[in-house]
N, C-alpha and C positions, 0 to 999 in steps of 0.2 A: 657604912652601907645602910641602907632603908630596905623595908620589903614593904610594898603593897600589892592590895589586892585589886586588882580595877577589871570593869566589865566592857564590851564593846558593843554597841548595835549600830548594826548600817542598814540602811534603806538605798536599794536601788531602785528607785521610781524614773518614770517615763519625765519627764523635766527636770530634775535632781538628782544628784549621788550624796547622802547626807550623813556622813558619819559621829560618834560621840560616844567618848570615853569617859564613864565613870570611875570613882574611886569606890570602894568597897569601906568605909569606916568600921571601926570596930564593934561600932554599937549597932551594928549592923544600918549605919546611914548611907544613902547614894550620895556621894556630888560630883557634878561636873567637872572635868578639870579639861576637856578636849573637843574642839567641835572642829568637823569640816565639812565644806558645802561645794559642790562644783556642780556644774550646769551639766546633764548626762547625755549622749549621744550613745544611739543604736538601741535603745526601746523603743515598742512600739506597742500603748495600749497595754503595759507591763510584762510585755516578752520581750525576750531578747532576740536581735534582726541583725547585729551585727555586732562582733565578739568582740574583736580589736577594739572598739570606739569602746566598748560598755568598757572594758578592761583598764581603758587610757580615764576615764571617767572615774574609776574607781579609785585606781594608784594617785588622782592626783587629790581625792578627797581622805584618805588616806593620810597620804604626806601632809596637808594640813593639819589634821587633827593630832597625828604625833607629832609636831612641831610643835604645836602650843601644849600638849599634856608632858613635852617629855619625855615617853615610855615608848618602848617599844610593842608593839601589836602581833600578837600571836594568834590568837582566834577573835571568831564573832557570832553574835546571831543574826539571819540576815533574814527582811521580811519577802513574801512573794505575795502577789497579785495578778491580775490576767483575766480572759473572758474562759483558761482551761479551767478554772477552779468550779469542782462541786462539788455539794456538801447535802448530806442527808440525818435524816436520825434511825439508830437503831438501836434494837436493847438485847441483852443477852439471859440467860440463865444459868448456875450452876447449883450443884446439892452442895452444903458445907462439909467438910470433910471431919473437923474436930466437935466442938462443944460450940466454942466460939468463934466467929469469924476474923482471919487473919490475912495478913496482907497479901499473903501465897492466895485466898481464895478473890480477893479482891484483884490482883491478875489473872487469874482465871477464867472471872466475871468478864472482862475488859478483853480477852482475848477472843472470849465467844461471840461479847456486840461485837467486835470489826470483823466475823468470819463470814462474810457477804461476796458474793459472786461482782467481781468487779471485771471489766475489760483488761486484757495483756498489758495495753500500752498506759494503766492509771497504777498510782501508787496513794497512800494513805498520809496524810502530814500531821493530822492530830485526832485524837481520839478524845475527846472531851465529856467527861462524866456528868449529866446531866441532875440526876437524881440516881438512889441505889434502893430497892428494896428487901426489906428481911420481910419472910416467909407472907405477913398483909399489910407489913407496915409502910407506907409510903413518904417520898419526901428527907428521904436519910440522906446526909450529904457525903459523912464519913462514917461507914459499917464496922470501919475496926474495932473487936472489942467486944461485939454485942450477940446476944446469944438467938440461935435461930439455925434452920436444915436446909432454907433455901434463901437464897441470894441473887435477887434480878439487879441491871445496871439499867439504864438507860442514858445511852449518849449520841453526841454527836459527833457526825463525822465527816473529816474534809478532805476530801482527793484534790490530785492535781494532774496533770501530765508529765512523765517520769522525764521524756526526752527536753520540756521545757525547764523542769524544774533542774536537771542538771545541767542545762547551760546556762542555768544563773550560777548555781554553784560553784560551775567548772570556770568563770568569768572571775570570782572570787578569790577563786583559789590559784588561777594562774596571777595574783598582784601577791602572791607568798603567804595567803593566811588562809587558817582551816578554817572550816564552818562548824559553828557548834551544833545548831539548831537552825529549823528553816519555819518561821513562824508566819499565819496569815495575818495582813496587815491589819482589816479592820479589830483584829482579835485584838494587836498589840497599840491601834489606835483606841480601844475600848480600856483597855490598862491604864492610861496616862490620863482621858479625858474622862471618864465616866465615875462618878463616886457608887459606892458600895449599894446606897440607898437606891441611886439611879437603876440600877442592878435589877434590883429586888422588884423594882416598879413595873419593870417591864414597860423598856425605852429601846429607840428605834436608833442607830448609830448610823449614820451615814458620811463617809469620807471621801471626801471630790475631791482625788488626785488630779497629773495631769493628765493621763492617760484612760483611768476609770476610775470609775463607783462603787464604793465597796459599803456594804453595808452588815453589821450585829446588830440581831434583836437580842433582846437579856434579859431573861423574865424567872423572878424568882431565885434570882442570882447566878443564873445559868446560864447558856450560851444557846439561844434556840435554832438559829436560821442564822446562816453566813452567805451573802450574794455577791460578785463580783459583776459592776454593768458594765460595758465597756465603751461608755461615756464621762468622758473629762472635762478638766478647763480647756488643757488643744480643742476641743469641739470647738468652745466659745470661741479661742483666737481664731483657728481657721475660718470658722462662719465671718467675721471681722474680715478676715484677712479678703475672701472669697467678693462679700458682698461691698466693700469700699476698694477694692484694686487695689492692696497695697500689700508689702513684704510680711511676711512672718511676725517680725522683730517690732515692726512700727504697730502690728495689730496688735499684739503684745504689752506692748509700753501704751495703747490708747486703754487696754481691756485693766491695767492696771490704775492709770491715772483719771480717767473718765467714763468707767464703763457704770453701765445700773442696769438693773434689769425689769427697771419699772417706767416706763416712758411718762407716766403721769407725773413720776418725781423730779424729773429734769426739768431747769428752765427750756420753755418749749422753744425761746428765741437763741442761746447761745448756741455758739458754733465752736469749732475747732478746726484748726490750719492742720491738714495732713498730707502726709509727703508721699507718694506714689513710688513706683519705680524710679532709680538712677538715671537723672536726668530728664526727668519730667518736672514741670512746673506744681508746687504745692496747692492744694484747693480747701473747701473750708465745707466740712458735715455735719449738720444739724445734730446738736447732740441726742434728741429723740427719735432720731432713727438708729444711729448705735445703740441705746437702749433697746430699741422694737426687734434687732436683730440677737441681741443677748437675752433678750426674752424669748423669744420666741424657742432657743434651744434649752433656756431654764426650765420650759414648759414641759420641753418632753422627755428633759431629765426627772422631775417631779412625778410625770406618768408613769415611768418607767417603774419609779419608786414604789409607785401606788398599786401598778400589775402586780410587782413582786410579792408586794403582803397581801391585793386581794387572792393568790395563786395558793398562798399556807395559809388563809383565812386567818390572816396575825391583826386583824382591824382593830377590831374588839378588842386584842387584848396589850393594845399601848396606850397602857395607862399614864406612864410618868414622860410622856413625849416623846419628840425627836430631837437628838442633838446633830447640827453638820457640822464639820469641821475638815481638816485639808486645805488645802492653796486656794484649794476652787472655789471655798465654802466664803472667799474675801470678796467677794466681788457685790455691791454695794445694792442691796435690796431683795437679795439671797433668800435672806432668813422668812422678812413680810415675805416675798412670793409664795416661799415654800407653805409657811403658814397656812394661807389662803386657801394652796390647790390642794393640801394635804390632809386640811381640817383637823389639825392637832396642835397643839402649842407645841411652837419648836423655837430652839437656841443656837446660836452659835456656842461652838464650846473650845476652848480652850485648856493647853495641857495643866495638871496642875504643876504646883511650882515645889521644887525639891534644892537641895544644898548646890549651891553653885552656878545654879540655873540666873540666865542674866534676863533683863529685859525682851532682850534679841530673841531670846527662845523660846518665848509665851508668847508663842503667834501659832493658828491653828494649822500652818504649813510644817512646823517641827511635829506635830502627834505622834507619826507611826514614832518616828525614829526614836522618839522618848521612851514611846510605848515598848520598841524592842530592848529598852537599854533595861526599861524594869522587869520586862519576860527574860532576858538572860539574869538578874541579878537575882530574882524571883528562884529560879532555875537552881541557882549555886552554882552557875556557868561563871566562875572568877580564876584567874588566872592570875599568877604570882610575878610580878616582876622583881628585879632588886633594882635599887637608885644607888648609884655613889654622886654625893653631892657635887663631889672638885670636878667630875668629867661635866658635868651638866654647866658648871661655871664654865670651867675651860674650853668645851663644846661651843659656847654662846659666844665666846670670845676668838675664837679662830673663826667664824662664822663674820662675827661683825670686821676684825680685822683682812678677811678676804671681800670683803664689799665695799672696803675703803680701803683697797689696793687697786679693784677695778675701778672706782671712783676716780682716783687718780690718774690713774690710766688714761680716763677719758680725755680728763683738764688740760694734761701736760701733754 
């Protein structure tokens, strides 16, 4: 028998259900041993619109990833997103109660910033510790320890909608696994993609799901401003789909294979055969107007971006850029646009790379889901399984021998 320790993060986004099981090493290393991906039905814009679908999306990403890790899945952390999410800052006060300050008065602290008059129907998801100070000293990250009679916090703070937020949960929880934690995405897209330094610079994160826009500013190694827009890549397909007359799926597969969002960049002569509705003859679209119409929504994605920071006057102070990253952040002229309309040096960014991690995964459409696997492992959110080796062998062999008993089946 084997014991390990392994972690689990699932992202249930508006286009994806993307699960991934790490191992827990002793040296306290992440690796990979588990991925699943299935195409999600019944989000909308990162809420949930329809329970059954979200549920059937889940289980079956699920079942992939225990397939290939092996282990059975008991809990997760699961991220959330939406246009209910908002986040503010606040700070608290308390008197030290001893000599020096102890972790009792550091809860304390933390209990008095989130005691804020919120609406019935909001609940609180994180409380993030900005800076702390003792009696005038400012810029303290961790007070334990340190001698002083008063004690400010300053943090941040992120609500949600109670009733949306548990029917993510409750979507979760009916495929048989508890929820450890309920993390915001761009928080745990800032984990995977953003280094320590980025942090410190105060850099602009933005994540173009399919559904929305999420964006962390981080300044000073802190978490300043968290926005959720609720504009995606679905904007870009459907504008596609809307202005060329064609399905979903064919806007889709043009927005992946030929989209740009710069019309200058495209040869302005080449064309493309696209196929309309079933049963209609295929026609051919200059590929600079599919650009002009994918610009034209990058446009007002980027404004949107721009309202948000001129609104917390964050202009001035992004210093070490902006990074996009997410599915949406692929689409080919992204980065120079955003550049341009943003007036800041920005990147694409990609997750960093950790034990097990394959090529496949270092793509900026896996971030959140990285990002949740290092926010539960971060956490001590690990969960014990045991392995006995022969059932894993024996397992793989009653499996392959029941597929070539239907195999035969078929022939004979």
């Amino acid at each position: 028998m084997k014991e390990k320790s392994i972690v689990v993060g699932l992202d249930v986004g508006t286009t994806k259900v993307c699960t991934i099981v790490g191992i827990q090493n002793p040296g306290n290393e992440l690796e990979i041993i588990g991925i699943g991906t299935h195409p999600s039905h019944g989000l909308k814009k990162g809420s949930v619109v329809n329970i059954d679908k979200t549920v059937k999306s889940i289980q079956n990403s699920l079942e992939e990833a225990k397939l290939m890790a092996g282990v059975d899945i008991a809990r997760s952390t699961i991220g959330i997103a939406g246009s209910h999410i908002y986040s503010f800052n606040s700070s608290g006060v308390v008197a030290v109660k001893g000599k020096e300050i102890t972790q009792d008065d550091v809860d304390r602290v933390l209990e008095a910033a989130k005691a804020v008059v919120m609406p019935s129907d909001r609940e609180i998801i994180h409380v993030i510790p900005q800076e702390y100070r003792v009696d005038n000293t400012a810029g303290i990250k961790n007070p334990i320890g340190m001698c002083g009679t008063r004690l400010e916090a300053h943090v941040h703070i992120v609500t949600g909608s109670i009733s949306l937020i548990q029917n993510l949960v409750k979507c979760v929880e009916q495929t048989g696994i508890a929820v450890d934690h309920v993390t915001l995405q761009p928080i745990a897209s800032s984990e995977s993609v953003l280094s320590s330094e980025e942090k410190e610079m105060g850099t602009l994160l933005v994540d173009i799901g399919g559904g929305t826009t999420d964006l962390a500013f981080w300044k000073d190694g802190s978490l300043v401003h968290t926005q959720v827009i609720p504009v995606g890549g679905n904007h870009f397909t459907n504008d596609l789909a809307v202005a060329l007359k064609i399905p979903h799926a064919e806007a889709e597969r043009i927005k992946i294979n030929h989209g740009s969002v710069l019309a200058e960049q495209v040869n302005q002569s080449a064309h493309i055969t696209v196929q309309g509705i079933a049963g209609t003859k295929p026609r051919e679209v200059q590929l600079s107007f599919i650009a002009r119409v994918l610009g034209a929504r990058a446009e007002e994605l980027f404004d949107l971006v721009k309202k948000s920071l001129n609104e917390r006057n964050l202009n001035g102070d992004i210093t070490g850029g902006i990074v996009i990253t997410g599915g949406g952040a692929l689409i080919k002229g992204l980065p120079e646009l955003g550049e341009y309309l943003l007036e800041r040096p920005l990147k694409l960014g990609y997750p960093m790379a950790f034990g097990g991690m394959t090529n496949v995964m270092q793509n900026p459409k896996f971030s959140t889901v990285l990002g949740l696997l290092l926010d539960a492992s971060n956490r001590g959110a690990t969960q014990t399984v045991m392995e006995d080796e022969e059932t894993i062998q024996a397992d793989l062999i009653g499996k392959l021998g029941e597929s070539l008993k239907s195999v035969f089946k078929e022939i004979f």
